[in-house]
C-alpha positions in Angstrom: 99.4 103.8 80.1 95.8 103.5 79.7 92.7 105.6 80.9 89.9 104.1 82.9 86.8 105.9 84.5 86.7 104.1 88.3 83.6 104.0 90.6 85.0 105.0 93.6 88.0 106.6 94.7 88.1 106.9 98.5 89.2 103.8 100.6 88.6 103.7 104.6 86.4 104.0 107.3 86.6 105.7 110.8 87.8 109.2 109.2 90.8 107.3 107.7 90.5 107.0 104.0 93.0 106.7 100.9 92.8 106.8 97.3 95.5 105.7 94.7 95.2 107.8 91.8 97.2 105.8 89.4 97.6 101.3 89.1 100.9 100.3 88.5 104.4 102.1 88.7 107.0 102.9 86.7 109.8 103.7 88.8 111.2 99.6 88.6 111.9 99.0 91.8 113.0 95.9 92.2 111.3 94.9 95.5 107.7 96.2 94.7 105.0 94.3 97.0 102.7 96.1 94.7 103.2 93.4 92.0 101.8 90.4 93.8 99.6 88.4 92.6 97.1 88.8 95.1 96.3 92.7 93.7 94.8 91.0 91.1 96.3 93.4 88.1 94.8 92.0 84.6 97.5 94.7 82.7 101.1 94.6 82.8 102.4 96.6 86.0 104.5 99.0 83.6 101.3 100.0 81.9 99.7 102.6 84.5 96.2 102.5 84.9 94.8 106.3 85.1 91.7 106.5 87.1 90.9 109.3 84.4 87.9 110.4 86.7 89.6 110.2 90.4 89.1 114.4 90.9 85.5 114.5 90.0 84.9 111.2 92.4 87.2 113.1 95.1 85.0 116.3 94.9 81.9 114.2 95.3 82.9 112.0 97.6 84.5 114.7 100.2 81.1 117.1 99.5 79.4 114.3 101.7 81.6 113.7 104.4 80.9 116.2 107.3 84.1 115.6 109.3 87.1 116.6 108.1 89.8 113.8 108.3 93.4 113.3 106.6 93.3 111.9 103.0 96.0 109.7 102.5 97.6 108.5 98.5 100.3 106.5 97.6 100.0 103.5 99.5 100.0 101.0 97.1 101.1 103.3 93.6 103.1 106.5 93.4 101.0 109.6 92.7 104.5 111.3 91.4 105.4 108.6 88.8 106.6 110.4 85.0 102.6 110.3 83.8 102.2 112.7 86.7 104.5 115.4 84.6 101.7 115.8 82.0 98.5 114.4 83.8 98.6 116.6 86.9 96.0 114.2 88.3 97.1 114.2 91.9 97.5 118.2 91.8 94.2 118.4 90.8 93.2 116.2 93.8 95.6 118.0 96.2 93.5 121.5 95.0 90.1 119.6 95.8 91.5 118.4 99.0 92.0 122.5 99.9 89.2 123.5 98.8 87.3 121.0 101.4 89.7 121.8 104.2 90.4 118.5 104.5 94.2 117.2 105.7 96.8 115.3 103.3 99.3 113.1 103.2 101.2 111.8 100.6 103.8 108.8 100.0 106.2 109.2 97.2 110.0 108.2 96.7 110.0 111.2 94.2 110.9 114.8 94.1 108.2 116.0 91.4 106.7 116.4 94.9 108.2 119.4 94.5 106.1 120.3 91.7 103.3 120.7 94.3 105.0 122.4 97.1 102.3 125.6 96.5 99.3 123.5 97.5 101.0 121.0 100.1 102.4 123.9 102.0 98.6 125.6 101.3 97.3 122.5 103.1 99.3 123.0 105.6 98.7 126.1 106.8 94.5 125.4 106.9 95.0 121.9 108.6 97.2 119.6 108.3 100.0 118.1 105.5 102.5 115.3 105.7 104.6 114.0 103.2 106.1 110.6 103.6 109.2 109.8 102.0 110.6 106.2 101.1 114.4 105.6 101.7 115.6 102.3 101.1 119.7 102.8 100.6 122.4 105.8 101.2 124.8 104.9 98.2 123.9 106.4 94.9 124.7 103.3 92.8 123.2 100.8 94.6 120.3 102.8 94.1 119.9 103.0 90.6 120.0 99.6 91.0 117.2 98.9 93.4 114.9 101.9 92.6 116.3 102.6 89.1 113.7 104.9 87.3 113.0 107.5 90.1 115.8 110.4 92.2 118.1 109.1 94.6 118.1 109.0 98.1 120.1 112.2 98.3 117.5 114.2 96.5 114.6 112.8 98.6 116.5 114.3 101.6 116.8 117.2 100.2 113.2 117.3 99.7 112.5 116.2 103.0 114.7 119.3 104.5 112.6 121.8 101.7 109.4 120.1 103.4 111.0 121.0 106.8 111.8 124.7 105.6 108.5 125.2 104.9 107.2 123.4 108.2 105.2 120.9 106.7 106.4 117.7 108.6 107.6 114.5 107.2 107.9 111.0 107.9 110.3 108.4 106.4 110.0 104.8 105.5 112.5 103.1 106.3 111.7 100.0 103.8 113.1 97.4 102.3 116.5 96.6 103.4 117.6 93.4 101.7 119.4 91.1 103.2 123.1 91.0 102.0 122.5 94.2 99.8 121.6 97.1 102.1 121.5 95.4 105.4 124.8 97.3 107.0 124.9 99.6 109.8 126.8 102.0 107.4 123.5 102.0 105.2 121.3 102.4 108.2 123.0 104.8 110.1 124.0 107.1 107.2 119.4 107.1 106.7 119.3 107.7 109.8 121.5 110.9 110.2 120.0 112.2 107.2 116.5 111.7 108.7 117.8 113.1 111.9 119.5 116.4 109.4 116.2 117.0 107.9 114.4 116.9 111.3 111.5 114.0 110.7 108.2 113.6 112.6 108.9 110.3 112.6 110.6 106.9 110.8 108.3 103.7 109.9 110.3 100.6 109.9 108.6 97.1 110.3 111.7 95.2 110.8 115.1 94.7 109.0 113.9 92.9 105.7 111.6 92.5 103.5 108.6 90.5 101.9 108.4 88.8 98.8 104.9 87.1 97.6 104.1 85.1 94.4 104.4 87.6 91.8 106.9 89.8 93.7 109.5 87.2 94.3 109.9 86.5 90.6 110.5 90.3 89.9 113.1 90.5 92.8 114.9 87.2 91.7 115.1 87.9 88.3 116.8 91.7 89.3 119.2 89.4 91.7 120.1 87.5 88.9 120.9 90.5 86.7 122.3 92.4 89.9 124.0 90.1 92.2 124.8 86.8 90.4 124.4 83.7 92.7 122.8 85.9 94.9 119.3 83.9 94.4 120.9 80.7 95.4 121.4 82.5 98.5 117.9 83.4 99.3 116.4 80.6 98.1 118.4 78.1 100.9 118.2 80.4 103.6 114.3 81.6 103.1 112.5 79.3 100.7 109.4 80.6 99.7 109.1 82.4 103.0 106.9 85.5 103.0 109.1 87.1 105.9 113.0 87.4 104.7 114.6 89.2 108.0 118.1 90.0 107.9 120.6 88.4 109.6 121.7 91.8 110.7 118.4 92.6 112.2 118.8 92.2 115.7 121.7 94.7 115.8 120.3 97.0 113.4 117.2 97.7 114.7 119.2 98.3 118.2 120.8 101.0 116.4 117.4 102.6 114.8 115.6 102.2 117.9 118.5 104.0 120.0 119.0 106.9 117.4 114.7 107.4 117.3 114.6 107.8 121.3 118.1 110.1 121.7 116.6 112.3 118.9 112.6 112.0 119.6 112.0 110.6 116.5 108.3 108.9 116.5 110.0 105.2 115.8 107.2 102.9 116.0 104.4 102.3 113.2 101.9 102.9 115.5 103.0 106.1 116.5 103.8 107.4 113.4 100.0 106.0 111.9 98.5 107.8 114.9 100.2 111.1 114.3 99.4 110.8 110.4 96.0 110.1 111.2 95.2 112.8 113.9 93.4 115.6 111.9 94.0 119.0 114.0 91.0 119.4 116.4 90.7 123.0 115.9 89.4 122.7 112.2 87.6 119.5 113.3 85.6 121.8 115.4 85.5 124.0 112.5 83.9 121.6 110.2 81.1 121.3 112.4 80.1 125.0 113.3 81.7 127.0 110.3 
């Protein structure tokens, strides 16, 4: 990794912001978007850029903002990758995002989440805090395959149902699933109990598939390669250089998330689920502007 002192941290407009902490990732996961060429990385995507300075440009930034709003990280980089251990960057954050009383939500497929329950669960109880989990595939070894450097699915459930516990809600991502690897309804429908088991605010799926861009697509083929031999052939004659790669499966599958999400008032759309992670508690809106 390598240290870097950014100008800015804070992303957004309209009371919506977000901040990566970190550039680049180290959990491996085969499909990451986040190595596309068009993010413009000039350093390998292993090495992590530390944006050494992100609290003190928090604290500044969120000093000038009169309205309190949700801040939002992990969107395009994991604030819970292994630097995190030692760094404690986004705990730092997370304690200036308190101190504000400002909302947060955080995406991570890791359970060193749990590392920061204390101030999530904090955040909570003054406004608002939702954690969004990423779960791709149910079967451990198929897994360590696809997300090899991070817990498995099993774990980030059962930090879904701690988050749940301790009333802080949660929302899922249900994303990638690769066709011919984790496009079966067995897959799907074992996420989706677990999602319904650890009683979600909502599930974000954008389609059965996924996306591959220049950049990306190399990554992915070279892991099918590894992975699934003669499994590249396949997606090459079926998709080409598509950007879209929807499952075969998807038609059916996504009649079986959208069923289970309305018998089980799940929030099942992304726009749902955006609104209600956006929607800072009007109570301590009010607050912002008379305390």
């Amino acid at each position: 990794m390598h240290f870097v002192d950014a100008k800015g941290i804070l992303t957004g407009k309209n009371n919506t912001y977000g901040m990566n902490i970190y550039r680049g990732c180290s959990h491996g996961c085969i499909y990451c978007d986040s190595r596309s060429k068009c993010y413009n990385f000039t350093h390998p995507f292993e090495d992590i850029e530390v944006k050494q300075n992100a609290p003190e440009l928090l604290d500044k930034a969120l000093r000038s903002k009169r309205q309190k709003s949700m801040i939002g990280t992990g969107s395009m980089s994991d604030p819970y990758m292994h630097c995190e251990e030692k760094l404690r960057l986004t705990r730092k954050c997370l304690k200036i995002i308190l101190r504000h009383g400002f909302g947060a939500t955080v995406i991570t497929k890791s359970d060193r989440i749990m590392r920061d329950m204390d101030l999530l669960d904090a955040i909570n109880q003054e406004s608002k805090c939702v954690v969004q989990m990423t779960l791709t595939t149910y079967d451990d070894r198929l897994c360590s395959i696809l997300e090899p450097n991070v817990c498995n699915t099993k774990r980030r459930v059962e930090v879904l149902r701690e988050m749940k516990a301790r009333g802080i809600p949660t929302v899922v991502w249900l994303s990638p699933i690769l066709p011919f690897i984790n496009d079966t309804e067995e897959n799907v429908a074992s996420i989706l109990d677990a999602c319904i088991d650890a009683g979600v605010k909502g599930i974000i799926c954008f389609g059965m598939g996924l996306t591959l861009r220049e950049g990306d697509r190399e990554y992915f083929y070279a892991a099918l390669d590894e992975h699934f031999p003669g499994l590249k052939q396949r997606y090459i004659k079926k998709y080409g250089n598509a950007y879209e790669l929807r499952s075969p499966n998807g038609k059916e599958l996504m009649a079986l998330f959208n069923e289970t999400c309305h018998k089980n008032h799940i929030l099942s759309t992304p726009e749902a689920c955006f609104s209600y992670i956006a929607e800072f508690p009007e109570k301590y809106q009010q607050m912002s502007f008379f305390g």
